[in-house]
MIDRENBA-191609 format. One record per residue (C-alpha): residue number from 0; residue in one letter; x, y, z. Coordinates in Angstrom, 2 decimals. Each point is the difference from the previous one (the first is absolute). Last residue first. Layout:
<sites>
k,r,xx,yy,zz
NUM,a,X,Y,Z
...
</sites>
This chain:
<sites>
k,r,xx,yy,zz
57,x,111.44,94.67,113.43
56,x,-3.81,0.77,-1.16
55,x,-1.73,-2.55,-2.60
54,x,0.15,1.07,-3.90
53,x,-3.63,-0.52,-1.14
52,x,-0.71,-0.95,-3.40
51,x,-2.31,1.13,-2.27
50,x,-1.43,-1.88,-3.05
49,x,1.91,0.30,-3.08
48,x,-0.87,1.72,-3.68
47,x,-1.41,3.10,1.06
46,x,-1.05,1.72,-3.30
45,x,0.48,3.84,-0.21
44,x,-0.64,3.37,1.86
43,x,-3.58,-0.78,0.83
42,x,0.72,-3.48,1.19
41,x,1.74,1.78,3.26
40,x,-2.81,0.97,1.48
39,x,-1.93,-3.33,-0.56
38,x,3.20,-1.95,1.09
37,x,0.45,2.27,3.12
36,x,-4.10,-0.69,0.87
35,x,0.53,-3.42,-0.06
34,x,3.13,-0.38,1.91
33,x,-1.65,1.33,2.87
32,x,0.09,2.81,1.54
31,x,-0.81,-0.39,3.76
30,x,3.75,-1.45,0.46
29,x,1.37,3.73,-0.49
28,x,2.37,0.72,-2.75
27,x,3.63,0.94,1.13
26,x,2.00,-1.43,-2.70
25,x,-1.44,-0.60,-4.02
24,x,2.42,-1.62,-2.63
23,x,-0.38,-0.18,-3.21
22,x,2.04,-2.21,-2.20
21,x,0.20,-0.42,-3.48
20,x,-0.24,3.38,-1.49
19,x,-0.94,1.10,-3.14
18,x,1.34,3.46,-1.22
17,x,-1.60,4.07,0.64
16,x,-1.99,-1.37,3.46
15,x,-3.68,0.86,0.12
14,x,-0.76,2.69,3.22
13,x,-1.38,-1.18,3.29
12,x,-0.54,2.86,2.26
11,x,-0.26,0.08,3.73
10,x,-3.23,0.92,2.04
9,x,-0.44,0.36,3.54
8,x,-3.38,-0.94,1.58
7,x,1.27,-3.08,1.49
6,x,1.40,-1.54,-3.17
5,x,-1.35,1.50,-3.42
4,x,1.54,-1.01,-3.20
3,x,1.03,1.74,-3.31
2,x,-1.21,1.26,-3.33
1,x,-0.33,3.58,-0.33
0,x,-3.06,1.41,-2.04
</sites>
């Protein structure tokens, strides 16, 4: 079974990285998902260790 997410009806897949990372960084996700649902998602590949934070616009 692939592991990934579902936005609108159009899935994209989330794979485990090879080497810890520090920093993730998500661009273009739509303000009706909420942080919530990414940290759920994205516990499955490993331990979030920092709550998000939003990086305003211009």
């Amino acid at each position: 079974m692939e592991k990934g997410v579902v936005v609108s009806g159009l899935f994209t897949p989330v794979l485990p990285l090879s080497t810890l990372a520090k920093k993730v960084t998500l661009s273009n996700v739509p303000p009706l998902i909420k942080d919530e649902m990414l940290i759920k998602e994205l516990s499955c590949f490993g331990k979030v260790v920092s709550p998000m934070k939003k990086i305003a616009l211009g």
